[in-house]
Backbone bond lengths (Angstrom), bond angles and torsions (degrees), N, CA, C in turn:
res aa  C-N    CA-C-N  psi(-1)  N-CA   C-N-CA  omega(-1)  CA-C   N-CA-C  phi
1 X - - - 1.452 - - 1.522 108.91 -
2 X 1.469 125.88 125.94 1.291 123.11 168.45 1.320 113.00 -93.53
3 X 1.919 84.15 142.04 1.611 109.96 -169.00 1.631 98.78 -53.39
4 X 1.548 103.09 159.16 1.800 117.55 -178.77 1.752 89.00 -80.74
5 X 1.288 109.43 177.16 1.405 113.40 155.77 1.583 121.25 -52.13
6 X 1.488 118.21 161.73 1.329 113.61 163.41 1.765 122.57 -85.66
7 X 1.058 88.90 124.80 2.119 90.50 149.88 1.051 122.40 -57.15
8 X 1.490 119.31 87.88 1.571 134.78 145.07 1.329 82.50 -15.77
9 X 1.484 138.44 -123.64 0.802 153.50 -142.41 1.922 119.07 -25.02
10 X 0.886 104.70 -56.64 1.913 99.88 151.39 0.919 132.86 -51.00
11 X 1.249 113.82 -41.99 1.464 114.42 171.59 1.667 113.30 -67.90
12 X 1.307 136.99 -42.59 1.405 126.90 129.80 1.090 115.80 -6.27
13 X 1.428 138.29 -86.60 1.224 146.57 -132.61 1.854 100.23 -95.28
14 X 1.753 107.65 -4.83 1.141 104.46 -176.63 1.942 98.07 -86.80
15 X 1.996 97.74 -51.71 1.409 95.32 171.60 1.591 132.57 -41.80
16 X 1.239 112.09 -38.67 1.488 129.30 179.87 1.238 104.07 -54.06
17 X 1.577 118.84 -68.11 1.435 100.20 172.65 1.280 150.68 -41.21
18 X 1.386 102.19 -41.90 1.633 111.98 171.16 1.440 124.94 -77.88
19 X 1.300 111.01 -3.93 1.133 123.78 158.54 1.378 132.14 -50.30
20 X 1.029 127.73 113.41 1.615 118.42 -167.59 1.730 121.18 -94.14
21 X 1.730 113.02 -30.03 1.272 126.58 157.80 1.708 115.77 -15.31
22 X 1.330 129.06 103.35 1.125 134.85 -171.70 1.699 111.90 -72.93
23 X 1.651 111.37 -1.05 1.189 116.20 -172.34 1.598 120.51 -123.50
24 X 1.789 94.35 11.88 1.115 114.20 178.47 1.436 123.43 -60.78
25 X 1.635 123.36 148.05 1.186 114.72 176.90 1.696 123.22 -130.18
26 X 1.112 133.22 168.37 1.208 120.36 -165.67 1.523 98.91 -133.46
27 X 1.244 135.70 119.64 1.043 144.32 -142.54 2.021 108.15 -140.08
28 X 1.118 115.23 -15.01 1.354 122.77 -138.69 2.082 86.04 -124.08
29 X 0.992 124.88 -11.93 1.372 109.29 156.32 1.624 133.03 -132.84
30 X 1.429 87.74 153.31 2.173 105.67 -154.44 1.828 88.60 -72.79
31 X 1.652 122.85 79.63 1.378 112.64 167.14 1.392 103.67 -133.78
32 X 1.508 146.89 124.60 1.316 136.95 -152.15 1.531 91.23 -73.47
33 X 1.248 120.36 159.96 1.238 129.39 139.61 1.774 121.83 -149.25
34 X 1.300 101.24 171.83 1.413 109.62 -165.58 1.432 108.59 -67.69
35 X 1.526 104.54 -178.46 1.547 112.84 164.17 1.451 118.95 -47.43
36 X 1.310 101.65 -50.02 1.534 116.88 179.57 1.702 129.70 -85.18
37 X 1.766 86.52 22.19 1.594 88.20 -167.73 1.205 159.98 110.01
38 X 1.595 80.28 -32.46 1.855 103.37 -165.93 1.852 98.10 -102.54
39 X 1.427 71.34 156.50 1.569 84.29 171.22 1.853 110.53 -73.15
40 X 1.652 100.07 162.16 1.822 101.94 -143.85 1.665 76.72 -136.58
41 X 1.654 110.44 138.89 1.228 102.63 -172.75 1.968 83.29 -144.59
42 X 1.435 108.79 116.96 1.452 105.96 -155.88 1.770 85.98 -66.64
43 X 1.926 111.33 169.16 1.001 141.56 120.04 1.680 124.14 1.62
44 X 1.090 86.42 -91.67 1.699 93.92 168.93 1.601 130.43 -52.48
45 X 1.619 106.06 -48.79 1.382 106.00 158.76 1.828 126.60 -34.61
46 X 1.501 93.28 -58.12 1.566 111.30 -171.91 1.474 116.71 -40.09
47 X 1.836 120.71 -29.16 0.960 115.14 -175.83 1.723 113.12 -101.60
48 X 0.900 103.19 26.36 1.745 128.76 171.68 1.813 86.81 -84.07
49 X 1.427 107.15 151.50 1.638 121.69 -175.01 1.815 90.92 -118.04
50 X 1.056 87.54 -49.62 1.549 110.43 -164.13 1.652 141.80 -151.95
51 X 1.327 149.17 108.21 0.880 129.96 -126.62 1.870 99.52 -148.81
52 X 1.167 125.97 141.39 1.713 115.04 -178.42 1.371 110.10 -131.88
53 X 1.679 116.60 124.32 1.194 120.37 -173.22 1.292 112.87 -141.52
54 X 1.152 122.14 150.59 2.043 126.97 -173.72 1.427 91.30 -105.56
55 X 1.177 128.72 3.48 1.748 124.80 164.86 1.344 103.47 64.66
56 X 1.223 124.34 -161.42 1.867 152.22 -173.58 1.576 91.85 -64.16
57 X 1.297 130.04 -61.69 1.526 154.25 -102.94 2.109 83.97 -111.92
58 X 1.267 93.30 -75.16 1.483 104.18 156.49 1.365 139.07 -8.74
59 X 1.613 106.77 -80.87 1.001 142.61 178.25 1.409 122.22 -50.95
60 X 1.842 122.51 -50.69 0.867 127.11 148.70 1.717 140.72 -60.16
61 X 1.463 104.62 -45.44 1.602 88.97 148.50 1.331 130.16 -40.45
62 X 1.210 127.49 -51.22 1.289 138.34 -172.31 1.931 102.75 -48.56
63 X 1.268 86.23 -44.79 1.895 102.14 -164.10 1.687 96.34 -83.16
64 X 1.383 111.57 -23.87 1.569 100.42 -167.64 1.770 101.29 -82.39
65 X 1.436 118.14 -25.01 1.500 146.01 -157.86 1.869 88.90 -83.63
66 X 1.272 110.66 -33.71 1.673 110.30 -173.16 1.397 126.34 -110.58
67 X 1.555 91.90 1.32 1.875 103.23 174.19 1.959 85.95 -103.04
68 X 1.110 119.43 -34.81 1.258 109.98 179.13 1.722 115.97 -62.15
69 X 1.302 111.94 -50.00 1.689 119.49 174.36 1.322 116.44 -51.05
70 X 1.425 116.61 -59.07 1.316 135.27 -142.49 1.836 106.27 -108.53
71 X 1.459 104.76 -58.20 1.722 115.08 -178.45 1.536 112.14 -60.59
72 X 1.017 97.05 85.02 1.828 104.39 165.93 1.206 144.38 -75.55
73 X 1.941 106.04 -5.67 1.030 118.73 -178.48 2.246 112.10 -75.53
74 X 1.165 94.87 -39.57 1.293 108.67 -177.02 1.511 127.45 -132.80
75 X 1.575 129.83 155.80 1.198 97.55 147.79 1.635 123.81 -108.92
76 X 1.344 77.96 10.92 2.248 97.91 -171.63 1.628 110.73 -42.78
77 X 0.863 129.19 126.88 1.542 136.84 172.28 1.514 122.12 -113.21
78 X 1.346 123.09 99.62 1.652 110.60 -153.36 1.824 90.21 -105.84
79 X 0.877 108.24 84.78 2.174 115.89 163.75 1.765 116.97 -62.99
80 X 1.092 104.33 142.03 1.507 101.55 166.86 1.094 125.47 -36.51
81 X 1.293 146.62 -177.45 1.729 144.52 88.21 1.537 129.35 -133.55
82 X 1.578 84.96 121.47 1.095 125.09 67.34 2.159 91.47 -114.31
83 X 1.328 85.27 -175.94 1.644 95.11 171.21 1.480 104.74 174.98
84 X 1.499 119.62 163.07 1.514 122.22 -156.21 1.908 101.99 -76.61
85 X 1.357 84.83 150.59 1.726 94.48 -169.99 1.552 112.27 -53.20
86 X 1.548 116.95 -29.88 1.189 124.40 -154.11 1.605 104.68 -91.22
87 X 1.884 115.72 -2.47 1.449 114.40 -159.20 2.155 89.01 -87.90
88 X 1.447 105.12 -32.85 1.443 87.28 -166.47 1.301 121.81 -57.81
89 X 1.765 120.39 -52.55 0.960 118.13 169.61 1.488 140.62 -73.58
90 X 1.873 118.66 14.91 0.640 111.87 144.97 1.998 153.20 -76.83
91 X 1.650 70.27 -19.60 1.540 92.55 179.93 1.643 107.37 -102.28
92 X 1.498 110.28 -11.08 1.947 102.63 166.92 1.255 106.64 -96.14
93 X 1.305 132.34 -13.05 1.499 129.86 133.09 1.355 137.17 -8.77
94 X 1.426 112.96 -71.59 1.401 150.42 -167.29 1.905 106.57 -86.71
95 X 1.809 104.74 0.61 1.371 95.99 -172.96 1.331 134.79 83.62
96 X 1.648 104.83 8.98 1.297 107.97 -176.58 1.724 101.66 -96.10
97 X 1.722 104.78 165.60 1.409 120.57 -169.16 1.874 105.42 -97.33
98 X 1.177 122.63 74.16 1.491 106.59 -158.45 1.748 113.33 -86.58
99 X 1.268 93.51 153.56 1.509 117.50 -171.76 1.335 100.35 -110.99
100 X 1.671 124.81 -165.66 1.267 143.49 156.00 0.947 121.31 -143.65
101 X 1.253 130.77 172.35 1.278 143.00 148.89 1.698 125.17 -144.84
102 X 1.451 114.15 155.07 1.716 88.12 177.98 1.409 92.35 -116.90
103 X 1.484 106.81 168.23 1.351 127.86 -177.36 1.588 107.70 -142.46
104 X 1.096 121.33 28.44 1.647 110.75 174.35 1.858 74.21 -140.89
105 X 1.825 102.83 127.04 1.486 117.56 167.42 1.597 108.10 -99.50
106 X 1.523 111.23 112.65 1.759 96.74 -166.80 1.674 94.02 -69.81
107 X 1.545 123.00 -29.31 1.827 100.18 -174.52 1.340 96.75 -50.12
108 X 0.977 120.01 -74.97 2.270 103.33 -174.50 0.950 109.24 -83.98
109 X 1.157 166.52 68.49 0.752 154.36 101.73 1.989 125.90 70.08
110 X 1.826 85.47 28.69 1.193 107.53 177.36 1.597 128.13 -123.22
111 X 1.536 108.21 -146.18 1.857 94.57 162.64 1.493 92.11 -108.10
112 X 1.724 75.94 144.34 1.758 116.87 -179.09 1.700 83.41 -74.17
113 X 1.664 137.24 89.07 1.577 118.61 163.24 1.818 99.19 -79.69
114 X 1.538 132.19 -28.41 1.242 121.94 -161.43 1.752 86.54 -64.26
115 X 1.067 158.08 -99.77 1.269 169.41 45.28 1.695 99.83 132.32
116 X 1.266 113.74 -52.13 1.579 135.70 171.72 1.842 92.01 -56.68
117 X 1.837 104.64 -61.35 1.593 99.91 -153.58 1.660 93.42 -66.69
118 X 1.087 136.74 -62.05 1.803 141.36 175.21 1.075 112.19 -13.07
119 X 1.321 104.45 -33.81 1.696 105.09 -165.31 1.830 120.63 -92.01
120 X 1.617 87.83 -41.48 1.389 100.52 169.07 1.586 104.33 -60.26
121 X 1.427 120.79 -69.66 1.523 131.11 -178.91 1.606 98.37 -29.41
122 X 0.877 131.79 -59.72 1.786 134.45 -168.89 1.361 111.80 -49.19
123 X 1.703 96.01 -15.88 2.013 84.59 -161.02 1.557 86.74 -99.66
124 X 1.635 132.82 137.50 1.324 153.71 -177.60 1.492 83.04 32.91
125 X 1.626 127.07 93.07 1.707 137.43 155.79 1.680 111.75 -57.29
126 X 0.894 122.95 122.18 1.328 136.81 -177.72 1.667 118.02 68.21
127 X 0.917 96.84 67.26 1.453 95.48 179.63 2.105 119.83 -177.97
128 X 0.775 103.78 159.37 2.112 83.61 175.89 1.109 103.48 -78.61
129 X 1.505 99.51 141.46 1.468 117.45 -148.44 1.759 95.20 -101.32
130 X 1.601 122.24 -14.21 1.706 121.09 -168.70 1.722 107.99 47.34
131 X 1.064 120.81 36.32 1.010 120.45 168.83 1.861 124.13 -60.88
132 X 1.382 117.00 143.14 1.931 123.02 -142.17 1.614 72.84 -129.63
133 X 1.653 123.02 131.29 1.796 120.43 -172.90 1.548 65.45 -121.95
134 X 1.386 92.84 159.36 1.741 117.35 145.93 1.193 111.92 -140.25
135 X 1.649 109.45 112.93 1.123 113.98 178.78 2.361 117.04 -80.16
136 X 1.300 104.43 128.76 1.435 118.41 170.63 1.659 100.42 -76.94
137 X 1.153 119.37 102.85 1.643 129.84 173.64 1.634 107.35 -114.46
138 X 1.351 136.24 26.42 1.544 132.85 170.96 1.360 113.53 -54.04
139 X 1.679 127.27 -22.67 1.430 106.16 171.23 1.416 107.13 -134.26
140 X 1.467 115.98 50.47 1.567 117.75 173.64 1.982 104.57 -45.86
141 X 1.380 100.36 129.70 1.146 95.75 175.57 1.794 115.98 121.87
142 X 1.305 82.31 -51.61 2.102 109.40 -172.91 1.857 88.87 -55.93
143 X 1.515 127.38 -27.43 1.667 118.00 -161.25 1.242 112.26 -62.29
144 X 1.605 94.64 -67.90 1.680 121.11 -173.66 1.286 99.83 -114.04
145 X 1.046 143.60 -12.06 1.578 128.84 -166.14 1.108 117.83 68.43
146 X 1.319 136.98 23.84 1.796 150.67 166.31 1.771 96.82 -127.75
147 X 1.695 113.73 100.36 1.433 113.25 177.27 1.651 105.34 -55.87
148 X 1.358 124.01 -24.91 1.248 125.08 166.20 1.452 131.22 -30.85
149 X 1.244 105.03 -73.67 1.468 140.97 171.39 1.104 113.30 -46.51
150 X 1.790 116.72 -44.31 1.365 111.02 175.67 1.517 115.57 -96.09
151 X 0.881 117.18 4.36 1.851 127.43 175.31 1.998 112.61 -91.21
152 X 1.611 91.75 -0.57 1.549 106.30 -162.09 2.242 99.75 -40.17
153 X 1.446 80.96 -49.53 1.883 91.48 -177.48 1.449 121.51 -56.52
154 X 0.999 110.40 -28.52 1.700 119.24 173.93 1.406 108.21 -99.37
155 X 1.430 138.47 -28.36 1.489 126.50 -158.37 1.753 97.46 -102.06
156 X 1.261 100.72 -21.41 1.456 99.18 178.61 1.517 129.71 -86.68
157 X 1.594 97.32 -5.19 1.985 101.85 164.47 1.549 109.51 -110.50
158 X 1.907 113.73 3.27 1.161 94.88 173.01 1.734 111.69 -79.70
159 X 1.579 113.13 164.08 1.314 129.95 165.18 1.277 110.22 -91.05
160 X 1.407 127.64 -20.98 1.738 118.35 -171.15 1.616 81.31 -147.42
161 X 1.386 109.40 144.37 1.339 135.52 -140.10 1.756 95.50 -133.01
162 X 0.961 156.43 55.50 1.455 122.37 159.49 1.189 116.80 -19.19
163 X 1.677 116.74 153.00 1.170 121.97 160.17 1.817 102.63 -85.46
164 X 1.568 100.02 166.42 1.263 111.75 160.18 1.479 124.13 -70.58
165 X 1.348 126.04 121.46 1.722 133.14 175.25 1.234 111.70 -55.50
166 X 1.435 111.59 -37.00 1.670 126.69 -171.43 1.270 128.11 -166.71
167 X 1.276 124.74 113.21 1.680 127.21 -149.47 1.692 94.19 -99.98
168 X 1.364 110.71 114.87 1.407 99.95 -179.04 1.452 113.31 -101.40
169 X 1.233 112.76 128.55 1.643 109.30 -166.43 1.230 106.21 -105.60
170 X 1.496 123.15 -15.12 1.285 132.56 172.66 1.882 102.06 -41.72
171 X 1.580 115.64 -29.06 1.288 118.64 -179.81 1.418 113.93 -46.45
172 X 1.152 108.83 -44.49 1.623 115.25 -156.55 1.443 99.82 -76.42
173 X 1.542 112.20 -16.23 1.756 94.45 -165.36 1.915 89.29 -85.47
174 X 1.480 105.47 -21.95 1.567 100.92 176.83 1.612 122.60 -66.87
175 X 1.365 113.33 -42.41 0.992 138.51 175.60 1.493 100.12 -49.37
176 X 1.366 126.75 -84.34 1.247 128.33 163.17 1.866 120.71 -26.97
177 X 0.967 120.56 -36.91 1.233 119.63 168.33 1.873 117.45 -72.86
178 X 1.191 113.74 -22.77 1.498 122.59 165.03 1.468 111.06 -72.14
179 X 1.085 125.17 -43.14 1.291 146.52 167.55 1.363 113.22 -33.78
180 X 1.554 122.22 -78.23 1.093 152.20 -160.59 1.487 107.21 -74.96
181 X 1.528 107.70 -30.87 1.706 105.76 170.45 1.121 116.52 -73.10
182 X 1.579 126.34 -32.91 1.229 132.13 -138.45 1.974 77.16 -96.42
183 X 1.563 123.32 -49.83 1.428 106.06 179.39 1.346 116.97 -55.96
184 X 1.932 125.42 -27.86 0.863 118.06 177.83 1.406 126.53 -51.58
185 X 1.348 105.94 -62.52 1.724 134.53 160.45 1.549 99.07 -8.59
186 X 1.522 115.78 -65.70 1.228 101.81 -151.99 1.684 108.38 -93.63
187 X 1.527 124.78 -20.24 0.930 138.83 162.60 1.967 98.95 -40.76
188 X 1.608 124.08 -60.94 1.391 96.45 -153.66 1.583 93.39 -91.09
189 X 1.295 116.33 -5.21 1.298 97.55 169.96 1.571 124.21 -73.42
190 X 1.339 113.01 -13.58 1.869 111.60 159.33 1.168 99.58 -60.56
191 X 1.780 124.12 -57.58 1.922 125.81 -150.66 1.849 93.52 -66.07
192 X 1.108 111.14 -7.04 1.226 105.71 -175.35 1.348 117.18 -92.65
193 X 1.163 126.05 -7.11 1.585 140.35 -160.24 1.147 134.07 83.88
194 X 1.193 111.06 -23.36 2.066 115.93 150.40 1.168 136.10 -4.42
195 X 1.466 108.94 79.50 1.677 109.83 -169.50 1.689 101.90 -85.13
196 X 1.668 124.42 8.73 1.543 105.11 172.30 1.172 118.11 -104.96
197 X 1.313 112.23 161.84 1.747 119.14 -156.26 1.727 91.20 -84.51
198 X 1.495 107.18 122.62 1.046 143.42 -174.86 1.959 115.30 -86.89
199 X 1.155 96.19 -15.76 2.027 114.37 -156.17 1.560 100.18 -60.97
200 X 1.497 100.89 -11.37 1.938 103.00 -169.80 1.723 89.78 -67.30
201 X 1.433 129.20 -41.60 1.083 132.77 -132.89 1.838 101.45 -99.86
202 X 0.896 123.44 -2.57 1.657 144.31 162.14 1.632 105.08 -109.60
203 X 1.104 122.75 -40.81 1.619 111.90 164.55 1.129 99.45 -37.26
204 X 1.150 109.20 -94.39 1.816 130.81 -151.14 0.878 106.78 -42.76
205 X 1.906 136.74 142.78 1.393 138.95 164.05 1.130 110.57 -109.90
206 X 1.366 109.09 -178.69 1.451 132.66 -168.82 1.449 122.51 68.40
207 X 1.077 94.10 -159.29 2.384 95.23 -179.74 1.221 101.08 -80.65
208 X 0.945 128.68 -19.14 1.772 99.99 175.11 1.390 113.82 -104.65
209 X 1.687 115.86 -172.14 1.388 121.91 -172.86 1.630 91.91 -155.41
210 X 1.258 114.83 139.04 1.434 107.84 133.59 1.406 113.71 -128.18
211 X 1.056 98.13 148.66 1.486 128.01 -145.10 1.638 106.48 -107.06
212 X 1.126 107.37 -8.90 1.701 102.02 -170.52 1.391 117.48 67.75
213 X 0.511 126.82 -14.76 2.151 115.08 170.31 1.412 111.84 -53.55
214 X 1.056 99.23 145.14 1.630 114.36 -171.34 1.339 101.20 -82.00
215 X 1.776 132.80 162.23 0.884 126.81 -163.86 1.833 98.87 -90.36
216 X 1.035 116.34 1.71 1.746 126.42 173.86 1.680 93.94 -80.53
217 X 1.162 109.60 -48.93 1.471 92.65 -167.82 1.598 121.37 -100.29
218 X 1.209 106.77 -3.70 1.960 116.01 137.32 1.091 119.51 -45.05
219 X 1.410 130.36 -68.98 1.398 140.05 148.39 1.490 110.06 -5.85
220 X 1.642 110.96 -78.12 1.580 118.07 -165.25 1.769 100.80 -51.06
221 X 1.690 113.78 -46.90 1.567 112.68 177.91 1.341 124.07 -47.28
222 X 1.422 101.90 -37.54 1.700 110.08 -170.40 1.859 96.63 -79.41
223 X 1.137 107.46 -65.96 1.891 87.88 -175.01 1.529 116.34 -103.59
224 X 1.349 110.40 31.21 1.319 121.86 150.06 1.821 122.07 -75.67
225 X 1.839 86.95 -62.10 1.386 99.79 -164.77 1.737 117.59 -133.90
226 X 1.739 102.88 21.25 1.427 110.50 -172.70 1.149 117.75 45.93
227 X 0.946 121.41 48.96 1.477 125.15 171.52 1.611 110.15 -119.76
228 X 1.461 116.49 120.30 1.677 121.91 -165.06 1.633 99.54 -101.03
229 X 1.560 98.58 158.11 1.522 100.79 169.26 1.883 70.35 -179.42
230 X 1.674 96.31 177.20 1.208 130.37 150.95 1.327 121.14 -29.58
231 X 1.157 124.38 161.74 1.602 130.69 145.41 1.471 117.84 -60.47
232 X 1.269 107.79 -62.58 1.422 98.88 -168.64 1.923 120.63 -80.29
233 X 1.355 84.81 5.52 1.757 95.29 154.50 1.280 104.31 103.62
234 X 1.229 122.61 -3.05 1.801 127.04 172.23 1.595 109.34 -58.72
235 X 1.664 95.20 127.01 1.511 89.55 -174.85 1.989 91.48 -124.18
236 X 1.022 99.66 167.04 1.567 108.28 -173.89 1.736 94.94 -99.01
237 X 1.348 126.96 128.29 1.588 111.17 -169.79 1.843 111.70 -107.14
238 X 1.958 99.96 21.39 1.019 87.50 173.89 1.565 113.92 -100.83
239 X 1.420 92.20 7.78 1.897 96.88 172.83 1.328 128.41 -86.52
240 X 2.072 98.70 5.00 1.238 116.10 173.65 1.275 118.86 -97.87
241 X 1.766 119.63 142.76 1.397 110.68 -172.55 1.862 101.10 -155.99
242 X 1.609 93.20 162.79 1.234 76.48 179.97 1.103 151.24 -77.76
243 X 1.769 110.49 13.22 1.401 128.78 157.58 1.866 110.09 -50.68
244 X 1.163 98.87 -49.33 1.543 103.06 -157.92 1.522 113.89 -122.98
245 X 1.268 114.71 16.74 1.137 115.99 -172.23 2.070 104.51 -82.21
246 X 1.315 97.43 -11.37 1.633 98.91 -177.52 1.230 94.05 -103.23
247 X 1.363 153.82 -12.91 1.418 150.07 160.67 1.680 98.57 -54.09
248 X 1.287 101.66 -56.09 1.953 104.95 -158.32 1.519 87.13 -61.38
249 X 1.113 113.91 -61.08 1.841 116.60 -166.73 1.295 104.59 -36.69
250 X 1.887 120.58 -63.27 1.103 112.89 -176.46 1.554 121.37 -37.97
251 X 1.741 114.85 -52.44 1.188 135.11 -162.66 1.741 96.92 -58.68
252 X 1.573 109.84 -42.29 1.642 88.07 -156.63 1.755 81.47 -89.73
253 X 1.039 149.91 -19.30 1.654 126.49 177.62 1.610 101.05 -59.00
254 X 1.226 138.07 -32.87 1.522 124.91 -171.19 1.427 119.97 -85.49
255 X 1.597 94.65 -25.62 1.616 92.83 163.36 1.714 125.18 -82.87
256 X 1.641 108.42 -6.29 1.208 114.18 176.02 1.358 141.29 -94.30
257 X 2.004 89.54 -18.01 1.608 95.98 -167.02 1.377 107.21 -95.76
């Protein structure tokens, strides 16, 4: 059986470890943690005994297994990129015809929507397209801290609604803590001398960031200043805190100016 692709992202988390730098940081995986670092296991969770889930990984088989049976309109599959190693071959698996599209524009450092809309428009041009979304929801909540608010894309084309079992509000104080780094972030990167426009990095919500750094100057972070992330510069901002959030700043003004 041939191996799948690798997780960039492990392999991160493999370097990080062996890293001995006491000021090292780990930047490159989606796991909340506290001010202080640690992993954060809500309140509400705790009174869970036990719980059964087919995860991200799961979920889409399931969906790739039922656009294949059932979806007759197409077999076109349009995925991000970037997007996780494990999504292609699940869905060229299942018989699907896959496409792409990207949605992160590195000039801003935002979403590419012109690039997203082109792509959709291309598939059957003038006409209803029956288009099948799958929404990625792993950190409903992490945006704004109202799981509401961030479910807006999925709850607003459903017709039948579950209620919520359990509204965890413990989110918002997390949420708010993503928040507050990401103003931090850019705050010491002015005290630092940083004449580049920083505003992508308070735009953007949720746990991640990309940050724009070139994959040369990822590099300089990692055996400059032990500090891990991605290549293409996505950092997770709940591995930021206010211990170290003026270390990273320093680190990315020297690799920038």
């Amino acid at each position: 059986v041939e191996m799948g692709p690798p997780d960039p992202i492990l392999g991160v988390t493999e370097a990080f470890k062996r890293d001995t730098n006491s000021k090292k940081m780990n930047l490159g995986v989606g796991a909340y943690r506290d001010d202080s670092g640690k992993p954060y296991v809500l309140p509400s969770v705790r009174k869970f005994v036990t719980v059964q889930t087919i995860s991200g990984t799961g979920a889409l088989r399931i969906g790739a297994s039922f656009l294949q049976r059932f979806f007759k309109f197409s077999r076109d599959v349009f995925l991000p990129k970037p997007t996780w190693g494990n999504h292609t071959p699940i869905f060229r698996d299942a018989g699907m015809q896959l496409q792409g599209y990207r949605y992160y524009d590195p000039k801003t450092c935002g979403f590419d929507f012109t690039d997203r809309l082109l792509k959709l428009r291309s598939f059957v041009p003038s006409q209803k397209r029956n288009l099948f979304a799958f929404f990625d929801m792993a950190y409903q909540g992490f945006a704004s801290g109202d799981g509401d608010k961030d479910a807006w894309a999925c709850l607003g084309r459903m017709s039948c609604i579950s209620g919520f079992l359990y509204r965890l509000q413990e989110v918002k104080g997390m949420a708010d803590r993503i928040i507050g780094m990401r103003t931090q972030l850019v705050s010491n990167l002015k005290k630092e001398g940083s004449t580049h426009n920083w505003q992508h990095i308070t735009d953007q919500i949720g746990m991640f960031c990309f940050t724009g750094l070139k994959p040369e100057q990822v590099e300089r972070l990692t055996k400059e200043f032990s500090i891990y992330m991605t290549k293409d510069g996505r950092i997770s901002v709940a591995g930021v805190t206010s211990g170290n959030v003026g270390y990273l700043a320093h680190a990315i003004h020297q690799v920038t100016k």
